[in-house]
mmCIF file of the N, C-alpha and C atoms, coordinates in Angstrom:
data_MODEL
# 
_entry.id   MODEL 
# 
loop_
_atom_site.group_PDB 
_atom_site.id 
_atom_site.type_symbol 
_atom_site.label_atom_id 
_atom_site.label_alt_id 
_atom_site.label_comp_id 
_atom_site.label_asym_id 
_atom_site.label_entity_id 
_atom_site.label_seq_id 
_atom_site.pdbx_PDB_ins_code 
_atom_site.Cartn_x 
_atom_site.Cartn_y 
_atom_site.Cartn_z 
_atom_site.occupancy 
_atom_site.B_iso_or_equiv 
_atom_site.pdbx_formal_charge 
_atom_site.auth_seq_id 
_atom_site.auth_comp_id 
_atom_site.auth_asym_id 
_atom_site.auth_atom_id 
_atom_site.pdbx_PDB_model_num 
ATOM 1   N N  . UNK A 1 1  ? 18.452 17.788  1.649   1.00 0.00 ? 1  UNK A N  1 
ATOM 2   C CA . UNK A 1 1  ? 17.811 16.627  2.244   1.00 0.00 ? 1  UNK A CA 1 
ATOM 3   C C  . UNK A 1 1  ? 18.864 15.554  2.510   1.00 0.00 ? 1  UNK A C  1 
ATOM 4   N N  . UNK A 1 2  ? 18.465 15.074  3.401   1.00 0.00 ? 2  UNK A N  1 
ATOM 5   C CA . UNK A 1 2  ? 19.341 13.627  3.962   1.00 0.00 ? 2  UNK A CA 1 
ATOM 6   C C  . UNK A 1 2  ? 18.726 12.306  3.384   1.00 0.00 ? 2  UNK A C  1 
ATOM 7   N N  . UNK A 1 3  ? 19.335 11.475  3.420   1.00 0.00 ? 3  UNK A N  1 
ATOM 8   C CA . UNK A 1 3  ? 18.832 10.162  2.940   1.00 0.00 ? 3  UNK A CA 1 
ATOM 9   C C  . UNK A 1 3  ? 19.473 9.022   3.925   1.00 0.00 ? 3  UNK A C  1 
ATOM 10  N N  . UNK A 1 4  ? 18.427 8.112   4.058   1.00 0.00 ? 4  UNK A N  1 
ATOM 11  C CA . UNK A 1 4  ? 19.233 7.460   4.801   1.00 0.00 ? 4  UNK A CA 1 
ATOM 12  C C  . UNK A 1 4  ? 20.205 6.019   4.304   1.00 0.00 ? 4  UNK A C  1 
ATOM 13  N N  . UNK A 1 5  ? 20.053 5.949   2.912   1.00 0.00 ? 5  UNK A N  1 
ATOM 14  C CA . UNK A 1 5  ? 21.269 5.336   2.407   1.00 0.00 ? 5  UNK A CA 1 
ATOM 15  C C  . UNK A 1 5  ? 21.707 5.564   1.324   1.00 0.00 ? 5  UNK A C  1 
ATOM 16  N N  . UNK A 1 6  ? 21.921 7.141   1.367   1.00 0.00 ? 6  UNK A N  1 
ATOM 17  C CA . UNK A 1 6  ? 22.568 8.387   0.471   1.00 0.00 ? 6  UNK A CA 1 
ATOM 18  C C  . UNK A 1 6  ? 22.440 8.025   -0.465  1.00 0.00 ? 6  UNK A C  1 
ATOM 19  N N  . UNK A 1 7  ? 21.449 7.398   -1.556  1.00 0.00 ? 7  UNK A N  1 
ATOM 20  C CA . UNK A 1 7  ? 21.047 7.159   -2.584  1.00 0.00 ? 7  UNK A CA 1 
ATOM 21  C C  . UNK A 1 7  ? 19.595 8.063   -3.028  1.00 0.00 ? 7  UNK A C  1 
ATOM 22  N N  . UNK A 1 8  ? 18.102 7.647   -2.112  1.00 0.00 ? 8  UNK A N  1 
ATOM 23  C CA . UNK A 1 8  ? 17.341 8.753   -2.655  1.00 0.00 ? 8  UNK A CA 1 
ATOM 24  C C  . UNK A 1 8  ? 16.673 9.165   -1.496  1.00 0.00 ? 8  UNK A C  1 
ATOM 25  N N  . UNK A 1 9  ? 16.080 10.224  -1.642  1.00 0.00 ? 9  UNK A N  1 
ATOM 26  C CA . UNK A 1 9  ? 14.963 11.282  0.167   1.00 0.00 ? 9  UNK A CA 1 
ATOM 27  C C  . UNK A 1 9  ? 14.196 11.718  -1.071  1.00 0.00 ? 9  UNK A C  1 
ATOM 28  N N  . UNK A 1 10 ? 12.948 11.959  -0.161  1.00 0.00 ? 10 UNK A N  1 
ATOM 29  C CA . UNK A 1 10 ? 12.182 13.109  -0.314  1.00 0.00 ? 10 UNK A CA 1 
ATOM 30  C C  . UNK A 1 10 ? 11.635 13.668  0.401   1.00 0.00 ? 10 UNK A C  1 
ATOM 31  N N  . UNK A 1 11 ? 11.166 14.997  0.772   1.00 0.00 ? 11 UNK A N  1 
ATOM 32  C CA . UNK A 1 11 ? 10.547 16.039  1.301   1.00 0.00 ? 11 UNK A CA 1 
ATOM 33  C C  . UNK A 1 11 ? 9.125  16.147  1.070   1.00 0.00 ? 11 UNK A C  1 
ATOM 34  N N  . UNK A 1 12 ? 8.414  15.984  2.034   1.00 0.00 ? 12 UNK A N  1 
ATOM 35  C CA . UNK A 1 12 ? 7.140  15.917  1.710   1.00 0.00 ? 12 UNK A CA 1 
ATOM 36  C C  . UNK A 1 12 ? 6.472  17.112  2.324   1.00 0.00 ? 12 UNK A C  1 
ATOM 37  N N  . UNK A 1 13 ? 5.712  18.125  1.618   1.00 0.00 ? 13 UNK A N  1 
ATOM 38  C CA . UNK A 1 13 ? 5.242  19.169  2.122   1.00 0.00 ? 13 UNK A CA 1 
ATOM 39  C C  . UNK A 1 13 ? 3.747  18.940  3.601   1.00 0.00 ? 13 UNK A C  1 
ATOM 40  N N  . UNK A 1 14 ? 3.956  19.552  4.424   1.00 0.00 ? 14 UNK A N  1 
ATOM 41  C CA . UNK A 1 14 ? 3.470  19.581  5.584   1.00 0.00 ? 14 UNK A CA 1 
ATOM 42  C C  . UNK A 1 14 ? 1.859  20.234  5.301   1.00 0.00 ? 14 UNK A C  1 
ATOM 43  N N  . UNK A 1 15 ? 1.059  20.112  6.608   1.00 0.00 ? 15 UNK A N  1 
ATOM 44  C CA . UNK A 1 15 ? 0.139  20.977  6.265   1.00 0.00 ? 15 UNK A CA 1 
ATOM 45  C C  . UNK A 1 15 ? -1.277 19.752  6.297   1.00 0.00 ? 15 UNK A C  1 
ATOM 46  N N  . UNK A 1 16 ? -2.464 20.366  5.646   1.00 0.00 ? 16 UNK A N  1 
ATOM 47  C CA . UNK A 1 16 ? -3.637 19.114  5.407   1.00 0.00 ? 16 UNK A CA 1 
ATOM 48  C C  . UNK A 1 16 ? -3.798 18.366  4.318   1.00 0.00 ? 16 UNK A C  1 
ATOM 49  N N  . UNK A 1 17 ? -2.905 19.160  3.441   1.00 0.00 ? 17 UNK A N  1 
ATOM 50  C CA . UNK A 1 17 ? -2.861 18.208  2.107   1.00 0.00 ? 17 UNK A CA 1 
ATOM 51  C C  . UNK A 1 17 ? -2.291 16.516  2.022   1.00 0.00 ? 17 UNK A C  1 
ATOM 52  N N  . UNK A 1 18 ? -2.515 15.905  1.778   1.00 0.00 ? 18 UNK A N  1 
ATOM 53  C CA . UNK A 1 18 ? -1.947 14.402  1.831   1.00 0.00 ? 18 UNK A CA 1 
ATOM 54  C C  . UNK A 1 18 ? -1.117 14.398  0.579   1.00 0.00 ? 18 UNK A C  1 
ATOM 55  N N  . UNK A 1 19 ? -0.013 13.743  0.891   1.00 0.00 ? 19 UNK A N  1 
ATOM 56  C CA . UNK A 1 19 ? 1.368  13.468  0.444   1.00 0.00 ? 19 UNK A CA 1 
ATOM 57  C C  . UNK A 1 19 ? 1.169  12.261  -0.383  1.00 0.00 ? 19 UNK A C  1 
ATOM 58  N N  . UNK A 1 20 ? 1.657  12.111  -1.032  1.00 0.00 ? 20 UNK A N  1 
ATOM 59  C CA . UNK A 1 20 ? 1.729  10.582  -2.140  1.00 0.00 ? 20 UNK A CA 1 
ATOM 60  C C  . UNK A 1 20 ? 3.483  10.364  -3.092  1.00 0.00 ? 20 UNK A C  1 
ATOM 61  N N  . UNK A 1 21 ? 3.985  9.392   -2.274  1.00 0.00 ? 21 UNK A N  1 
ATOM 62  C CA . UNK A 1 21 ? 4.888  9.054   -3.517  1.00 0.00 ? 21 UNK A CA 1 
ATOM 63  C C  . UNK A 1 21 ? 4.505  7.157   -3.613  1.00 0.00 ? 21 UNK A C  1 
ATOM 64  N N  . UNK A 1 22 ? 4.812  6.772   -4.807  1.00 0.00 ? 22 UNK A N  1 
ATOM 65  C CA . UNK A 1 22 ? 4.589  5.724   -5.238  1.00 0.00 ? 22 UNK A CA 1 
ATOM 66  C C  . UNK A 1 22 ? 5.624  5.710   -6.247  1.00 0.00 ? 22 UNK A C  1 
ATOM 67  N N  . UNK A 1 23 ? 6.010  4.232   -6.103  1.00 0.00 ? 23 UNK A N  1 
ATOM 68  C CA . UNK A 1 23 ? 6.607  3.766   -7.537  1.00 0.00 ? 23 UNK A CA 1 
ATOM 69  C C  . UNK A 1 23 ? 6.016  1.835   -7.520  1.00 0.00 ? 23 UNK A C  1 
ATOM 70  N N  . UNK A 1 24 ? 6.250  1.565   -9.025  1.00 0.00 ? 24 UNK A N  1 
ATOM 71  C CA . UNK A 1 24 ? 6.021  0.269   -9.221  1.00 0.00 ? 24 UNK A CA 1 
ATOM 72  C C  . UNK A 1 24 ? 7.000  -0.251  -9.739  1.00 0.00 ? 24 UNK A C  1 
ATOM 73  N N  . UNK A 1 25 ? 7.792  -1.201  -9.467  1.00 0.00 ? 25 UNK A N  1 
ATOM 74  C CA . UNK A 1 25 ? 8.672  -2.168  -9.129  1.00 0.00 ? 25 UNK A CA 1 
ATOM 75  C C  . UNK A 1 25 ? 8.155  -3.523  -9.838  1.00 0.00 ? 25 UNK A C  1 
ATOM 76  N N  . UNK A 1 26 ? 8.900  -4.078  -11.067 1.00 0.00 ? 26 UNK A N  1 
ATOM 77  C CA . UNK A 1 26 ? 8.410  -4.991  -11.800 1.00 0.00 ? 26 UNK A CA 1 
ATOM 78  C C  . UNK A 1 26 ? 9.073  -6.173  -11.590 1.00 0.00 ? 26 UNK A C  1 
ATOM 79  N N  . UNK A 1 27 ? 8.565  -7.096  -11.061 1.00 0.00 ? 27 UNK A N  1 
ATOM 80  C CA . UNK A 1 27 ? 8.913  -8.290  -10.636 1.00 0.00 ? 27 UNK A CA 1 
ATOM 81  C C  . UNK A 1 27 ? 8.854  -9.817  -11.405 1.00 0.00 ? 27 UNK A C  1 
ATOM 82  N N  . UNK A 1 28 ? 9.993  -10.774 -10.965 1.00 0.00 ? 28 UNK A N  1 
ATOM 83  C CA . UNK A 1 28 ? 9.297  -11.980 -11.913 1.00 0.00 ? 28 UNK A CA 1 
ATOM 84  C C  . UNK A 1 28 ? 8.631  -13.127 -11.039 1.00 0.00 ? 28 UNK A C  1 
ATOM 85  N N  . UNK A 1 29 ? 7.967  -13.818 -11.300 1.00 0.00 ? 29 UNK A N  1 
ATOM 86  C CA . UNK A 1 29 ? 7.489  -14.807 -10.480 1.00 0.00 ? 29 UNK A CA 1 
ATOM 87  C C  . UNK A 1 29 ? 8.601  -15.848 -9.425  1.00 0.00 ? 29 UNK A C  1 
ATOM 88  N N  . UNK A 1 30 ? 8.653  -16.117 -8.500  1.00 0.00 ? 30 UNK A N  1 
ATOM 89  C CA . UNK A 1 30 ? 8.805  -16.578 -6.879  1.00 0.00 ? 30 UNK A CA 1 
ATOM 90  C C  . UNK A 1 30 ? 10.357 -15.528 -6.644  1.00 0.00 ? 30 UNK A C  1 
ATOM 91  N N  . UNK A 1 31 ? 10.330 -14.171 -6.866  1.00 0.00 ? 31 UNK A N  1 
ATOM 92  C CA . UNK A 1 31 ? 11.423 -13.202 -6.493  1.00 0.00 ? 31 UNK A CA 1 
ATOM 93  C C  . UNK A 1 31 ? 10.764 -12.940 -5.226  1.00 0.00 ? 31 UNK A C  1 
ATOM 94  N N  . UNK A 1 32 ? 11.618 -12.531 -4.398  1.00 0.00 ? 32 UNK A N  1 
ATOM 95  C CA . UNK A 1 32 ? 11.287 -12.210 -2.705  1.00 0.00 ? 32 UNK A CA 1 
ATOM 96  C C  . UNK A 1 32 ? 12.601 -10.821 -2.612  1.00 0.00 ? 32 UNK A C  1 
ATOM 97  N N  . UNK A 1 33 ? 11.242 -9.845  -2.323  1.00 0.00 ? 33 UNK A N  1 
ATOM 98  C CA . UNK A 1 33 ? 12.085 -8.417  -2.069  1.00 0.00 ? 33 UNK A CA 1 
ATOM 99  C C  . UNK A 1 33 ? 11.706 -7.934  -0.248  1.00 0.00 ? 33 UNK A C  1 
ATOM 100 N N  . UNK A 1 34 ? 12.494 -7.557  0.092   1.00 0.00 ? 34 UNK A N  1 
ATOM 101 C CA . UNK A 1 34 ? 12.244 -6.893  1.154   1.00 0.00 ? 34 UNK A CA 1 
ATOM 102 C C  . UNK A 1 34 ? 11.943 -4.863  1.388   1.00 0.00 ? 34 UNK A C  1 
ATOM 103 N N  . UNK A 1 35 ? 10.806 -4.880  1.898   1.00 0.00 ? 35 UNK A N  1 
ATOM 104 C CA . UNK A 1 35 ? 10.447 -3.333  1.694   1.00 0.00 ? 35 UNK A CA 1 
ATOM 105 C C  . UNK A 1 35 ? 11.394 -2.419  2.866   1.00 0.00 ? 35 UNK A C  1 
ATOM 106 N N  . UNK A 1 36 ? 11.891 -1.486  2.874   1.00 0.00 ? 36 UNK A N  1 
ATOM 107 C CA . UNK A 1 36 ? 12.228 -0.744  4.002   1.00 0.00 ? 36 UNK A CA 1 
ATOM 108 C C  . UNK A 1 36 ? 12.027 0.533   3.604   1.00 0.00 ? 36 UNK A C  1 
ATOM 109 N N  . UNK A 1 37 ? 11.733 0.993   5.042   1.00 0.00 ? 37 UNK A N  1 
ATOM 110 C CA . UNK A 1 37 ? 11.318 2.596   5.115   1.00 0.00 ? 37 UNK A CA 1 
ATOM 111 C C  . UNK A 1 37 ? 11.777 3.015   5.926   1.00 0.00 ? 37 UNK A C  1 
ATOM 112 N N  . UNK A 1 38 ? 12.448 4.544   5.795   1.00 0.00 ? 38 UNK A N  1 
ATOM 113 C CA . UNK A 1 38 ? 12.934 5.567   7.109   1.00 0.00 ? 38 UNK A CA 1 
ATOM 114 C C  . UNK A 1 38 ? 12.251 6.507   7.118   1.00 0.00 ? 38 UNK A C  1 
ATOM 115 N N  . UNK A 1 39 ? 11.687 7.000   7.899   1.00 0.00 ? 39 UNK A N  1 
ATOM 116 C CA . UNK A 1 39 ? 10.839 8.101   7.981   1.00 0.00 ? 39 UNK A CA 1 
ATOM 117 C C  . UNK A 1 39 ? 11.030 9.068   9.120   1.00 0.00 ? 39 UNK A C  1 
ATOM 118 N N  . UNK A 1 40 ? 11.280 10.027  9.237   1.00 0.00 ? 40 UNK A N  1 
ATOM 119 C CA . UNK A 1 40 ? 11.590 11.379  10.092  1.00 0.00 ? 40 UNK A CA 1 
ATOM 120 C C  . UNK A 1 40 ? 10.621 12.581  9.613   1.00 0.00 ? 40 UNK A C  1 
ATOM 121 N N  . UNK A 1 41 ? 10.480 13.277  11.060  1.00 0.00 ? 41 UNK A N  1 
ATOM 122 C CA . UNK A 1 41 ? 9.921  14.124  10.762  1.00 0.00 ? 41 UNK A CA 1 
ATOM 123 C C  . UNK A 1 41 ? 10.727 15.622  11.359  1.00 0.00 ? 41 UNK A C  1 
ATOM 124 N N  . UNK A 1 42 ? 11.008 16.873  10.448  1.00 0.00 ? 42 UNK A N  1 
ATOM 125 C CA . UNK A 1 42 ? 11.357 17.761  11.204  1.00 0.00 ? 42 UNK A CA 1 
ATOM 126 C C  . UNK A 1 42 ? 10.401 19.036  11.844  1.00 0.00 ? 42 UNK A C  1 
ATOM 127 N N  . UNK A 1 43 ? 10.729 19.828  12.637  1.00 0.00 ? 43 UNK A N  1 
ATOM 128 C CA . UNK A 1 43 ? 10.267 21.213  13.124  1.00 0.00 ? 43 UNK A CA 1 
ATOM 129 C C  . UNK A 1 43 ? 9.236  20.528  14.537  1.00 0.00 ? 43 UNK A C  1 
ATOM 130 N N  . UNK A 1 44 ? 8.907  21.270  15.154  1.00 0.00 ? 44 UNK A N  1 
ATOM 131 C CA . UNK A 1 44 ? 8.241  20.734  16.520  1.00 0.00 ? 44 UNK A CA 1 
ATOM 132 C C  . UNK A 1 44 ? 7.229  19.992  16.584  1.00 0.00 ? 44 UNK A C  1 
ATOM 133 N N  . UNK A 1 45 ? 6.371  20.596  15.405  1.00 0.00 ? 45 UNK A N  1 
ATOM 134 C CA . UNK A 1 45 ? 5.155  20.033  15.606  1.00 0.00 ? 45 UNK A CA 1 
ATOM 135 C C  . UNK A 1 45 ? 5.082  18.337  15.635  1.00 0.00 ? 45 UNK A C  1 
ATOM 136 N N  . UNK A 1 46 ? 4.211  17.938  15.917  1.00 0.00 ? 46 UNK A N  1 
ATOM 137 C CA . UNK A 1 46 ? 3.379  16.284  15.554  1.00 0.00 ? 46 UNK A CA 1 
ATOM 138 C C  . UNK A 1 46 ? 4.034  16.029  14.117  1.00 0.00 ? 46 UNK A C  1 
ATOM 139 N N  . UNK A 1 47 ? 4.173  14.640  14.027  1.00 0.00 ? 47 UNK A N  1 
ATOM 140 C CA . UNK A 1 47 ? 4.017  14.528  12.708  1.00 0.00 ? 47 UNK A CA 1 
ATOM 141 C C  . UNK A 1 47 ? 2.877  14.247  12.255  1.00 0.00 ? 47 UNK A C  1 
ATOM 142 N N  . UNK A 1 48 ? 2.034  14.366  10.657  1.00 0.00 ? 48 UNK A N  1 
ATOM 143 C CA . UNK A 1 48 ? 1.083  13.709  10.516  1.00 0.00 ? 48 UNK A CA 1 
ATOM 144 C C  . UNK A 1 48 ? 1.302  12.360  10.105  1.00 0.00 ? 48 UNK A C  1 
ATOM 145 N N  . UNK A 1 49 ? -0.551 11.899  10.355  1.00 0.00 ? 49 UNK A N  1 
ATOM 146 C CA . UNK A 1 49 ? -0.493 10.031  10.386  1.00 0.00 ? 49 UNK A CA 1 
ATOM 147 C C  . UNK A 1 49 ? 0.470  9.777   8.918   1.00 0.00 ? 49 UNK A C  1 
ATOM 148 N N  . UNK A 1 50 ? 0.457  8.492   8.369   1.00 0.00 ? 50 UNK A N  1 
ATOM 149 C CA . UNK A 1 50 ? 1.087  7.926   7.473   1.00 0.00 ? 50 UNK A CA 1 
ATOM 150 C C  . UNK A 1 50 ? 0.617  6.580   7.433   1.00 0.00 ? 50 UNK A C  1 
ATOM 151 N N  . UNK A 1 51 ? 0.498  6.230   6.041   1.00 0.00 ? 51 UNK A N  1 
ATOM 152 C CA . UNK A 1 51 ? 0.166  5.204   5.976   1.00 0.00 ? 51 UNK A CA 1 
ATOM 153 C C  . UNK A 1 51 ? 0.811  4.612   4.703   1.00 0.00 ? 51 UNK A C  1 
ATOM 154 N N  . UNK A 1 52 ? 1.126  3.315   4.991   1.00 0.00 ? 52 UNK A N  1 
ATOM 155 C CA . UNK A 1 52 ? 2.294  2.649   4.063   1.00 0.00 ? 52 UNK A CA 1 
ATOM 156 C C  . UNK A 1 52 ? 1.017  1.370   3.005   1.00 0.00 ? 52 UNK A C  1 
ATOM 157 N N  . UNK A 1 53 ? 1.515  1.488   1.557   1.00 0.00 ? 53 UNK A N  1 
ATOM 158 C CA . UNK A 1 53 ? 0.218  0.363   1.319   1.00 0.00 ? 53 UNK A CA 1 
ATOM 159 C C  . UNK A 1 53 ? 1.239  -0.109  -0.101  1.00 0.00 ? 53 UNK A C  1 
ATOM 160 N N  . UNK A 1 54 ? 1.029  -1.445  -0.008  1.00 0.00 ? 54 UNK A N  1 
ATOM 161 C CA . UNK A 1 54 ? 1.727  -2.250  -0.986  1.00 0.00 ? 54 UNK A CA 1 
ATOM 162 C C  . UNK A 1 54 ? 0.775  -2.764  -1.670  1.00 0.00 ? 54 UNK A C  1 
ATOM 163 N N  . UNK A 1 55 ? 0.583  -2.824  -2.861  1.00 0.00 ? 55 UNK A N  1 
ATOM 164 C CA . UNK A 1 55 ? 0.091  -3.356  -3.570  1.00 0.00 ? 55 UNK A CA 1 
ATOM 165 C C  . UNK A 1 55 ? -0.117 -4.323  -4.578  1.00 0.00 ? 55 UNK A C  1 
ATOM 166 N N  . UNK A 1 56 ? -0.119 -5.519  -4.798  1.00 0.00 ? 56 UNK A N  1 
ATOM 167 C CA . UNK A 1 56 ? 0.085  -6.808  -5.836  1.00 0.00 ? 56 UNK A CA 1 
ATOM 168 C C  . UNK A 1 56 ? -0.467 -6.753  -7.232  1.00 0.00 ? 56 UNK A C  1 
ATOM 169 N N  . UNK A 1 57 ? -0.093 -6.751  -8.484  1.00 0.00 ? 57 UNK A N  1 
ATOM 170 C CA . UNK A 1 57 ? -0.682 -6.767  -9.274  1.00 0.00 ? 57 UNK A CA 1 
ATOM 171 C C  . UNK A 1 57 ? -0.353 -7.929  -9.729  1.00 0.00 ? 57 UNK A C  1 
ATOM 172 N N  . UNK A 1 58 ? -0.686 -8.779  -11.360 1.00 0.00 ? 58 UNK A N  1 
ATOM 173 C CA . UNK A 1 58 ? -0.518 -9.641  -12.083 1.00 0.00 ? 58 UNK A CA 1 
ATOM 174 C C  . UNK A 1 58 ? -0.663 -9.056  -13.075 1.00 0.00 ? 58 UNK A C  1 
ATOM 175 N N  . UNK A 1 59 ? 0.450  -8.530  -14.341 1.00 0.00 ? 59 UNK A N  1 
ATOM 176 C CA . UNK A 1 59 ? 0.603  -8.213  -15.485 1.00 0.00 ? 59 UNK A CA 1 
ATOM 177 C C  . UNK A 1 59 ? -0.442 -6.312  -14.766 1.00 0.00 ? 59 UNK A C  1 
ATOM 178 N N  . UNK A 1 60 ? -1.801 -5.932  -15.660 1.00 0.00 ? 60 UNK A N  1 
ATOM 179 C CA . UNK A 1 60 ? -2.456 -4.978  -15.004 1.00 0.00 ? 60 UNK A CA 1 
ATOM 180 C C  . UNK A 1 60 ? -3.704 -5.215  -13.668 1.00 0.00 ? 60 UNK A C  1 
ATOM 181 N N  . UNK A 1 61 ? -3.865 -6.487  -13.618 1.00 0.00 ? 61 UNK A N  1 
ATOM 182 C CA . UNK A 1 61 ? -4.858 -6.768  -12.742 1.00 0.00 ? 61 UNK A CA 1 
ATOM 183 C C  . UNK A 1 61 ? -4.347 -6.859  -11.357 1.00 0.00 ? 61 UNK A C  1 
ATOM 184 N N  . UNK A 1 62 ? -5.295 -6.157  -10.502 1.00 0.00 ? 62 UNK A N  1 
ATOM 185 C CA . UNK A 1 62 ? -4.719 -5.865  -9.343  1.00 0.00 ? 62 UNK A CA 1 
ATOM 186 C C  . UNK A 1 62 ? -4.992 -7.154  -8.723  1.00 0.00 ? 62 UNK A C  1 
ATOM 187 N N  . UNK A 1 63 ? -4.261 -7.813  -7.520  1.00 0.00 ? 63 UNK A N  1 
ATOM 188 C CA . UNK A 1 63 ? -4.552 -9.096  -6.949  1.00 0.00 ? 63 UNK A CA 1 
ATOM 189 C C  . UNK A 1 63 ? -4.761 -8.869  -5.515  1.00 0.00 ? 63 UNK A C  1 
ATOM 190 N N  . UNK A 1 64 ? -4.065 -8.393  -4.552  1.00 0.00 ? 64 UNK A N  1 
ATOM 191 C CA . UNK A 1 64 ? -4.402 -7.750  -3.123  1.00 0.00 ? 64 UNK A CA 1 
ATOM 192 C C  . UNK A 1 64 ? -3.645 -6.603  -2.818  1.00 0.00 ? 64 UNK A C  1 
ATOM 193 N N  . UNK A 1 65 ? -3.685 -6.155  -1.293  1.00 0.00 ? 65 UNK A N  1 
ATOM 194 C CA . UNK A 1 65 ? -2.968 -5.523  -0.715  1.00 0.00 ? 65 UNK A CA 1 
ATOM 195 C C  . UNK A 1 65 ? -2.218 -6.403  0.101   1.00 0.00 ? 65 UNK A C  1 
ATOM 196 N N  . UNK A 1 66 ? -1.037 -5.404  0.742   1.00 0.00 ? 66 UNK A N  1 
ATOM 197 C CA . UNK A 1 66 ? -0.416 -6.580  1.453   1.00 0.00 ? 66 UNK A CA 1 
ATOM 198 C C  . UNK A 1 66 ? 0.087  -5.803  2.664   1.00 0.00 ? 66 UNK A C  1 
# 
């Protein structure tokens, strides 16, 4: 696998199954991160949809999406 800033990739298996990676990222109050994503798809076909979702918590309570 390639990465696009040779640190981490993953391979997500194709097909109808839906894909999930997540991680949570612990933050302190007024920190400002910026999200980025590269995303490619190989072999001919379409890629399937994708959908990107951020999520806010406070300590365990969830607060929005974003």
């Amino acid at each position: 696998m390639n990465s696009h800033s040779s640190v981490y990739s993953a391979k997500l298996s194709g097909g109808l199954t839906n894909a999930i990676i997540a991680q949570a990222v612990p933050v302190s109050q007024n920190e400002t991160f910026e999200l980025f994503v590269s995303l490619t798809k190989t072999g001919p076909f379409p890629s399937p949809l994708i959908a990107i979702n951020v999520q806010y918590y406070n300590e365990n309570t969830f607060l929005e999406d974003g």
